[in-house]
N, C-alpha and C positions, 0 to 999 in steps of 0.2 A: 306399908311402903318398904320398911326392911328387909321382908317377905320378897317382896318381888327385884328389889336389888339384888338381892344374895340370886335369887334364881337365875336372873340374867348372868351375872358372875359366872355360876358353876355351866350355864350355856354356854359362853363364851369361852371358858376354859378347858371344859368339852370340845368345843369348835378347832379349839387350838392345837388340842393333843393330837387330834386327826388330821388337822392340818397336816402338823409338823410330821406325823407316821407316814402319812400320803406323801409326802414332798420326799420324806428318806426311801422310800419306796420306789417313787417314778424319777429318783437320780442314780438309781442303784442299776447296774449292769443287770439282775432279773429280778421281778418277784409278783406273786400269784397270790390269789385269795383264794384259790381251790384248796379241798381239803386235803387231796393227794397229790398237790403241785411237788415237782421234783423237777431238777436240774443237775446235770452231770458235768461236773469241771473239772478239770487238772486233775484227774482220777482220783476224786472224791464226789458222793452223791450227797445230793444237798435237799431234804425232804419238810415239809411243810407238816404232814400226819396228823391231821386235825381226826384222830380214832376213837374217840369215847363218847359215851351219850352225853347229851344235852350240852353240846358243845357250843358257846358261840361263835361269832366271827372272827377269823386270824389271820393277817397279812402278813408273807413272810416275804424278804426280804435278802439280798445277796450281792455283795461286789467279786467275791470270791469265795471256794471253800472254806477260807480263814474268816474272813469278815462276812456275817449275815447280821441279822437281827429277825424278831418279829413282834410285830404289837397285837395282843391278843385280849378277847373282851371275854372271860367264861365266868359265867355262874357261878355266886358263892355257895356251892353246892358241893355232896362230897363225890368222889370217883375222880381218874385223873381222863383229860379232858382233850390231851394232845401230846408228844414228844417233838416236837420240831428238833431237827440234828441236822449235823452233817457227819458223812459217814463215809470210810476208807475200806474196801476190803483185802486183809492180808492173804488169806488162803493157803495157809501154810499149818503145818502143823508145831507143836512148842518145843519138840526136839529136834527139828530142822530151824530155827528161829537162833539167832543171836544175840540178840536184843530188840523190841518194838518198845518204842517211846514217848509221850504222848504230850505236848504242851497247851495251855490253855487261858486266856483272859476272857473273861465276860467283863458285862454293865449289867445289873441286874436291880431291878424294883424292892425298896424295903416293905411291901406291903403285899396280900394275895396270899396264894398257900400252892410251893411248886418246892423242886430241887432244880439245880444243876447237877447234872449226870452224865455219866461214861456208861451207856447202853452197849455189852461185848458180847458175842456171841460166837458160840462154839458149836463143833461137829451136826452142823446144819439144825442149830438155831432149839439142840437139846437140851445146852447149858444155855444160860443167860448170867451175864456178869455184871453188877450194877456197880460203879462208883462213884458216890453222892459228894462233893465235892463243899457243896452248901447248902440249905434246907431254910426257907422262910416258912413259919401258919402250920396249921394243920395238916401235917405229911408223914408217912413211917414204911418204912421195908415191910415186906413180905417175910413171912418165918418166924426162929426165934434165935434171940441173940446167943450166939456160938464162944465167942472171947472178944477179945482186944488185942491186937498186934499192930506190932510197926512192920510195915512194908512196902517196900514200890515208892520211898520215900517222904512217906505221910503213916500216921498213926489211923486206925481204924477203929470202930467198934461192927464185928460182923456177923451179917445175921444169914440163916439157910433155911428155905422154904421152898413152894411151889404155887404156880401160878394154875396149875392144873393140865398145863399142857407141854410146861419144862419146868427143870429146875431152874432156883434162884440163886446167886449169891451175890447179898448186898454188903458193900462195904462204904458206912457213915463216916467220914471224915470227924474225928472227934472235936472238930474246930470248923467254920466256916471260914474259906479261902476264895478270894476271885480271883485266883492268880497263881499257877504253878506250873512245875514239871510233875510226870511219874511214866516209873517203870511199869508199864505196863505185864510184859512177859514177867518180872520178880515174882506180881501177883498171883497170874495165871499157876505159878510154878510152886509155889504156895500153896494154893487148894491141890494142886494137883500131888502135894508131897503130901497132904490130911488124907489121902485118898478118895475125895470126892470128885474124881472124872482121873480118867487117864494121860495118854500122848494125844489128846484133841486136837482138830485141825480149826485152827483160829480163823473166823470167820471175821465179819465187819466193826468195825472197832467205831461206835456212835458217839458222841457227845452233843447237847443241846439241853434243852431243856424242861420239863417233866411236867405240865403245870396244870394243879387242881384248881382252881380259882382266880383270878384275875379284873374281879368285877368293876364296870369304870373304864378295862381299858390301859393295857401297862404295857411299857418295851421292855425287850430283853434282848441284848445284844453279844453278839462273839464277837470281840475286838480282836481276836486271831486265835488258832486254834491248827492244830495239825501234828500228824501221826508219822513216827519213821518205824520202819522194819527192812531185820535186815536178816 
């Protein structure tokens, strides 16, 4: 009898979480269960990227560039599974740049195995610039860890590798944050004094979410989020 009580419970709880994903979904100004759903706002693109094997189903969600969300169901499985972002692109190069700047608040699940991330990319997507901002479960950078610096306003631990078809460079928030500013350009300017890349032309500056795992069923929300460059 407790057996079947508890069952109905975790159905019903089930029932609810979908509900309530469904209902933040069909009040939301857009959102797609495709895996390359994308929407183009206020000159930010707004991507769904459901890209890894054995993905399962993710709704994502948007009232604006700032404000998305998405609920996503992936296998407790390892490989990561999806990046949902939204994404600005500057298209400039970092000695023509004066400052680019980056604010951000999530809601984010204590449970699964994902990061929150700043996906940046450079001189057509040679470099890749990752900064992990928070980290739940079983997750890690690419590479091997290089030092620790402060920069861009947050401390780092950073690592430098390859994914096989660019470079990587990750930078671990030595603390997990749902809520901040960073310089973004400090950073760039940074690697770019260690000598690893030169005057790159800053391409699409990403933020969302990274996520290996999710089983069940979880939200993860941008409560606001946006890039200036000048």
């Amino acid at each position: 009898m407790h057996n079947v009580v508890r069952s109905l419970l975790v159905s019903l709880t089930a029932a609810a979480v979908v509900a309530t994903t469904a209902g933040v979904a069909e009040a939301a100004a857009w959102s797609s269960s495709d895996q390359w759903g994308t929407w183009s706002t206020g000159g930010y693109t707004v991507r769904n990227d459901v890209w890894g094997s054995g993905a399962g189903p993710q709704t994502i969600w948007a009232n604006s560039y700032s404000n998305w969300g998405v609920w996503a169901n992936h296998p407790n499985t390892g490989g990561v599974k999806s990046y949902p972002h939204s994404a600005k692109n500057v298209g400039r190069t970092l000695s023509s740049l004066r400052q680019v700047s980056s604010s951000f608040n999530v809601t984010r699940p204590g449970s699964g195995a994902y990061e929150t991330a700043y996906d940046i990319w450079a001189n057509n997507n040679a470099y890749e610039i990752m900064l992990w901002v928070n980290k739940q479960g079983a997750v890690g950078p690419l590479g091997s860890k290089q030092t620790t610096v402060s920069v861009g306003g947050h401390t780092w631990d950073v690592y430098k590798g390859s994914n096989g078809s660019n470079a990587v460079f990750s930078f671990l928030r030595t603390s997990n944050t749902n809520a901040g500013t960073i310089d973004v350009l400090a950073v760039l300017n940074w690697i770019k004094a260690r000598g690893w890349f030169g005057d790159v032309a800053l391409g699409e500056v990403q933020f969302g979410f990274e996520i290996t795992s999710s089983s069940g069923g979880l939200n993860f929300t941008s409560n606001s989020y946006s890039v200036s460059a000048s």
